[in-house]
N, C-alpha and C positions, 0 to 999 in steps of 0.2 A: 545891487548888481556889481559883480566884478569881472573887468576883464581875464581870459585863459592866462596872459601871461604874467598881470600880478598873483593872482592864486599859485602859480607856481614858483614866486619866490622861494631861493634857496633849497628848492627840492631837487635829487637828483635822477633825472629825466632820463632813459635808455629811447625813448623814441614818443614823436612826436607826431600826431595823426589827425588831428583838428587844426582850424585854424588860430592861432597864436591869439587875435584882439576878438575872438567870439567872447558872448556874454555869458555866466556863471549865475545864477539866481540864488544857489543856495549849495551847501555841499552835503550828503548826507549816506551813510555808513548801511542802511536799513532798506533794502529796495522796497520795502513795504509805505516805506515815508518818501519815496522820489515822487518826484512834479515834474513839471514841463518847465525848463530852464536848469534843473539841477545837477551836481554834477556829481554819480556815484561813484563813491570808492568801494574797491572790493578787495576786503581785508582779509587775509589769514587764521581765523581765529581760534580760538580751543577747541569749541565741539566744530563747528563747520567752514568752509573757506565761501566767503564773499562772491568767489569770482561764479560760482554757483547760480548767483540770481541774478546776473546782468540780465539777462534776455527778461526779468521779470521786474526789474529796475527801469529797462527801457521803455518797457511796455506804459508803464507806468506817466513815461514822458521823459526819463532822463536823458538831458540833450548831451554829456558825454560820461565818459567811463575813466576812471585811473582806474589802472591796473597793471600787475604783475609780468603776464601773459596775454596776445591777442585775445579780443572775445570771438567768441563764435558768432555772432549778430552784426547788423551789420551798422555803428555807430562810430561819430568822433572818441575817437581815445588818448589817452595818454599812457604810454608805458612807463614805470618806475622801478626803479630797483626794491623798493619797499614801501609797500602800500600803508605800511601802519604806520610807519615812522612818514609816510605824507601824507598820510590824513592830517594827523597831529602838526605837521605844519599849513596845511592847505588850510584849514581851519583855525590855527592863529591867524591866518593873513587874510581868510576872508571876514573873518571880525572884527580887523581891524589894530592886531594884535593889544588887545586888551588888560593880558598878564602887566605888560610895560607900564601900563596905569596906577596898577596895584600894588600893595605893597604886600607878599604873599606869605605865609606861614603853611610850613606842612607839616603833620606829624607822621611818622612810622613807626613801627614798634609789634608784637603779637597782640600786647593789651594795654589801654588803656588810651587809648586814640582818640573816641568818640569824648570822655570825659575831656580829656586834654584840650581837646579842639574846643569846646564847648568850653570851657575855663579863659580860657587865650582869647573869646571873642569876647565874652565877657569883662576879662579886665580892659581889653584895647577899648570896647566904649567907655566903659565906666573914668578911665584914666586918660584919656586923649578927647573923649567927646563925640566921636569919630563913628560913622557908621563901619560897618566889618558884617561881609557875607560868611557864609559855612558851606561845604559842602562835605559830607560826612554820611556814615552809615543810617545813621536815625532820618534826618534830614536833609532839604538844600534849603539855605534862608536866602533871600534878595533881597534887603528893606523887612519891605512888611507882610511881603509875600512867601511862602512854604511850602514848597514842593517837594514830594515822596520821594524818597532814594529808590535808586532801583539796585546800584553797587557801590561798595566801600568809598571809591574812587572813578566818578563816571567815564564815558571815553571820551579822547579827546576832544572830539568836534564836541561835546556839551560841555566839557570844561571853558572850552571858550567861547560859546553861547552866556553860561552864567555868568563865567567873567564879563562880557560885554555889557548883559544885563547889571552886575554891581556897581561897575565903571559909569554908567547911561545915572543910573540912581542913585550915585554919590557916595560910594560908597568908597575909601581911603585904602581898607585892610580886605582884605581876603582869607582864611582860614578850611586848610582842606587836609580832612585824614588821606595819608598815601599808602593807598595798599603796595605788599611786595608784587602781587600781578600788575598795578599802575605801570610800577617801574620795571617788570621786563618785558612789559607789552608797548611802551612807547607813547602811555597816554599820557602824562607829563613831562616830556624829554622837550616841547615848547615853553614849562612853566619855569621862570627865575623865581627861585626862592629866595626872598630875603634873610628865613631863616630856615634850616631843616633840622628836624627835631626826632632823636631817638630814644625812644619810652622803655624796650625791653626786648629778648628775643625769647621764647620758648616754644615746644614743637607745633606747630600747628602747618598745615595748606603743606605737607609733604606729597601730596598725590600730585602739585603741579612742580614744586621745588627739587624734588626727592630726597635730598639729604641737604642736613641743616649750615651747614657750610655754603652748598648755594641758596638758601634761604636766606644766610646773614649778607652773601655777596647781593644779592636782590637791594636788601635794607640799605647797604653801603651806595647805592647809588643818588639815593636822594642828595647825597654830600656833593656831587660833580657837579648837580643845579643850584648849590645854594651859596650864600656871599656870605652867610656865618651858620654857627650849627650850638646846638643844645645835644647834650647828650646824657643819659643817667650815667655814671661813673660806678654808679654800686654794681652794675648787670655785670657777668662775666664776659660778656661781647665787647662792651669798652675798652679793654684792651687790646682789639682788633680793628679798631674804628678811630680812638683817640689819634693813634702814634702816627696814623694812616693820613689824617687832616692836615691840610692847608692854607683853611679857613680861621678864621676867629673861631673859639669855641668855650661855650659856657656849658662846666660841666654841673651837675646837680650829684644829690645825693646824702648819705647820715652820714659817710664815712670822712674822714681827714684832706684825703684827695680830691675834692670836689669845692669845683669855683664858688657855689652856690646851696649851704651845706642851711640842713635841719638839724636844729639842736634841741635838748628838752623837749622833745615830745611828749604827747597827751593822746594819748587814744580815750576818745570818750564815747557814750552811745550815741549822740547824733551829732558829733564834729570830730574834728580833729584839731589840733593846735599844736605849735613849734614855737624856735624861734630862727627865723632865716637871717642867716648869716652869710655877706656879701662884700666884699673890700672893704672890712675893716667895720662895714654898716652892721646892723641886727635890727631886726624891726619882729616883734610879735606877731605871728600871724595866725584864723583861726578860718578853717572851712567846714563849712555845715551839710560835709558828707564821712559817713564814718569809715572806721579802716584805714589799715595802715598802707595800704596802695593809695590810699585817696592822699596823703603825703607828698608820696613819692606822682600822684596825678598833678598835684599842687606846682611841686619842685618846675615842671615839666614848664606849666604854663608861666611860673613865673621867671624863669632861666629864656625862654624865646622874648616875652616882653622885656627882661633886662638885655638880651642880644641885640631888641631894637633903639635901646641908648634909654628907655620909660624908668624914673627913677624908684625903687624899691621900697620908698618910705611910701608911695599913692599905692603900689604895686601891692602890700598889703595891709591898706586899708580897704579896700575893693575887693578881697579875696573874699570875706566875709561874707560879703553880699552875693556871692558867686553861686544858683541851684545846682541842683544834682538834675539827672539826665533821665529821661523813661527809658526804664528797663534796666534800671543800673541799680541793684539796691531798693528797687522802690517797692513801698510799701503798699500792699493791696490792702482797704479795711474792710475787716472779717466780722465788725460785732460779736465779735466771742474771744474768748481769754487764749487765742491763740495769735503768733504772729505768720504771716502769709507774704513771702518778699518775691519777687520778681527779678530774676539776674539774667544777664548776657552769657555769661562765662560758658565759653566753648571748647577751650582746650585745658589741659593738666594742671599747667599754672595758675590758668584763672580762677579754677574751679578749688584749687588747695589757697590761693588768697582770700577768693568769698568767703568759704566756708569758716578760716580761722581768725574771718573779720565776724563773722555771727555770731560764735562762740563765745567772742569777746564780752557781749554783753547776754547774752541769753538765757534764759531762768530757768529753762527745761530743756530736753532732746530737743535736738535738732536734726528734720528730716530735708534731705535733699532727691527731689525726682527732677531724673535726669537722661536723656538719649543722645544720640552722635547722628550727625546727618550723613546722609545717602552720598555716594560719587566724590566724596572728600577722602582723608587723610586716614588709613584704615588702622595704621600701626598704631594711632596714641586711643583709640575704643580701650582695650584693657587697659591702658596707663589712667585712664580716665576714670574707670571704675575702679581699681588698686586708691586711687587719690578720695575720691569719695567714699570708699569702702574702710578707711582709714581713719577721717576725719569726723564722719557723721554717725550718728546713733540709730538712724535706720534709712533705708534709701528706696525708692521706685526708679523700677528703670522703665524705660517709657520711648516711644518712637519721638525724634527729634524730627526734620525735613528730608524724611528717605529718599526722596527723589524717584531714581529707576532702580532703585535698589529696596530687596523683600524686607521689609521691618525687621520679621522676626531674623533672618541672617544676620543682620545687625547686629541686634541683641546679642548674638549667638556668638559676634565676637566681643562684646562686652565682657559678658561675663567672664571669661577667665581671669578677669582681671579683680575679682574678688576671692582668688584662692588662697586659702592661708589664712584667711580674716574670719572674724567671728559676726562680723556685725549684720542683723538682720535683712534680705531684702525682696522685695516683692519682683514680679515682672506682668506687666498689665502694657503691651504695645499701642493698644489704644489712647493715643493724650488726654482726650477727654475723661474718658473713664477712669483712667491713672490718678488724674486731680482729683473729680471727685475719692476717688478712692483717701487721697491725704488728707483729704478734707475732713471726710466721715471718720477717719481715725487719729485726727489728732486732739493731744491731748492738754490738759490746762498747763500754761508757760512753753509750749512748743512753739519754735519757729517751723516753719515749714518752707523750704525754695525751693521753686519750680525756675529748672535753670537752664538755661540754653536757646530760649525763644527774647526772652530781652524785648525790647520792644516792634519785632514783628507782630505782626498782626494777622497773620497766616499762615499756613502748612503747603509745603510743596511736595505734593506726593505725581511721582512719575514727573510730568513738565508740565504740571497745571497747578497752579497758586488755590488754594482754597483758604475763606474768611477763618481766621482760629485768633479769637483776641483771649489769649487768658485771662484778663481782667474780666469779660463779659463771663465767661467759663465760670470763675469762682462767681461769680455773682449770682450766677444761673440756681449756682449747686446751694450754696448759702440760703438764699430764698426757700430754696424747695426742703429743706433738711425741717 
């Protein structure tokens, strides 16, 4: 329980309509989740505005309202100039601001976030001793507990729920991917970064950004929360984010210019190995995910742990032992002379790094089936298939998480994006049938990726989630062949 007036620490109040020392049981963003004591915010959001379901928040039992605008019902309220940016505080301060506890790390970047953050948590136990929560796209970790993501970067009021819960279970570090919506929705604009870390930009989430300019200005914000910063140096964006810093910053990268540089690299089939080179240090390092992003993944985690003062000689020997993530690279077993990998990659970029990390070692064609999801970024569909249509020896195109959006439209803007190109390809909308389909026609030394589901475990057609584990998929088809 908190009283009205400390919940509203720091928030800026336009008017005041309950009483000051009433009680607060809980704050919560979901009028479906209000109770008796709680106090709803009603937020602004992309598809819908909050202030929508007071009457059905109240109903519920919520004893007051923040909000924008009067409600129409008749409750204690609070006006605010901005409900998002006071949820995000009203929920640090009724947690007891928990961030303060921790010592935080966040990654941004288009790709490679999920590995990163997963690498970074990884070395801070293995080199400090130290528990470190995640909250990331695959994942939320607390201890020994693991809870489903539902977003990149959850909303505020659960970011500091989880933090309270790390904080309560001892937990030192915190580790959380930032998406660019976190940062211009206000869900992190309560969290101090210790360090804030950027991986890379390339096109993607342009349906909410629009143009890549305020996509990078999104990314650049993680810098005004944080007391030092990681950056890749090799990305073209670094020259727009370096000069701009105020902060410490440890840059990574292959090239000359970078604090934190890979030398002699090895790209091999199931690792990679360099040697990192640091003031004047080198210590041999070697991780057991392949690809030459997983380097530059590497670079990332080990540039925020030397940000936080962790010395370089522990930093890698612990890399070693550092797994790969579901859904990233990973291996499906097919019992047959073919291989069957499982990738995230959702935009242009990601999709031309997987594929020329397969290549790398692959003994025959390699096929990639692949779709674009529904109510996103419509412009990189043909960039997407120009990239795969380019790189791979035959492709399926296939429905990704259409949403409210007709599959085959989809498709329909895919394909232009194979004009000009020679390389063969199918179109089967159906995912399931699609797979089967790669299944049944591949051939001895083929890779085959099924790309862009990564470790969901479902299909989101129209606004309703359905079970779709690919792994269970190839399994199914496998047996039955």
């Amino acid at each position: 329980m908190m009283k009205l007036n400390e919940l509203l620490r720091d928030i800026e109040v336009t008017g005041l309509h309950a009483p000051a020392d009433m009680e607060v049981s809980d704050v919560c963003y979901d009028s479906r989740k209000a109770a008796p004591g709680a106090a709803f915010i009603a937020v602004r959001g992309y598809e819908t505005d909050g202030h929508k379901y007071i009457p059905a928040a109240v109903d519920k039992g919520a004893s007051l309202v923040i909000c924008e605008e009067a409600p129409a019902v008749e409750t204690p309220y609070v006006l605010v100039k901005d409900s998002r940016r006071a949820m995000a505080l009203a929920a640090a301060n009724f947690f007891g601001r928990p961030a303060e506890e921790l010592t935080v790390i966040g990654v941004t970047g288009t790709n490679g976030k999920t590995t990163t953050t997963n690498l970074i948590r990884s070395l801070l136990m293995a080199v400090t001793g130290q528990q470190a929560g995640l909250l990331g796209t695959n994942e939320n970790i607390v201890g020994d507990k693991v809870y489903p993501a539902v977003n990149t970067t959850p909303e505020s009021r659960d970011i500091m729920a989880y933090f309270r819960e790390m904080a309560d279970a001892g937990c030192k570090y915190a580790v959380m991917e930032v998406s660019s919506h976190s940062l211009c929705l206000d869900r992190v604009c309560c969290v101090p970064f210790a360090v804030g870390c950027f991986t890379n930009l390339s096109q993607d989430h342009l349906d909410f950004h629009k143009t890549m300019d305020a996509y990078l200005e999104a990314k650049k914000k993680i810098f005004a929360l944080s007391r030092a910063a990681a950056v890749n140096r090799d990305d073209p964006a670094a020259d727009k984010i370096i000069p701009e810093l105020t902060i410490p910053c440890v840059s990574y990268g292959l090239g000359e210019g970078a604090s934190l540089r890979a030398e002699d690299v090895s790209l091999l089939p199931d690792r990679v190995e360099f040697t990192a080179c640091y003031a004047g240090q080198r210590e041999r390092a070697c991780l057991h995910i392949p690809g030459r992003f997983s380097v530059y993944n590497a670079l990332a985690a080990l540039s925020c742990c030397l940000a936080l003062g962790l010395p370089l000689k522990d930093l890698a020997a612990a890399l070693q032992d550092c797994k790969s993530v579901k859904g990233r690279m990973e291996v499906v077993p097919t019992g047959r002379d073919f291989t069957l990998l499982i990738d995230y990659a959702v935009t242009p970029d990601a999709l031309d790094n997987m594929i020329r990390t397969v290549r790398d070692t692959a003994r025959g064609r390699v096929g990639v089936l692949f779709g674009c999801g529904g109510d996103r970024d419509r412009t990189k569909r043909p960039k997407m298939a120009h990239v795969v249509g380019s790189l791979a020896d035959y492709v399926i195109v296939t429905s990704d998480n259409p949403r409210t959006e007709d599959p085959e439209a989809i498709i329909a803007e895919i394909l232009p994006g194979f004009q000009g190109l020679d390389t063969p390809y199918v179109v089967i909308p159906d995912r399931r049938e699609a797979i089967r389909w790669g299944i049944e026609h591949a051939q001895t030394g083929d890779t085959l990726v099924l790309a862009g589901k990564g470790h969901e475990t479902y299909q989101i057609v129209g606004k309703t989630k359905y079970h779709m584990d690919e792994r269970e998929i190839a399994a199914e088809i496998l047996a039955s062949l």
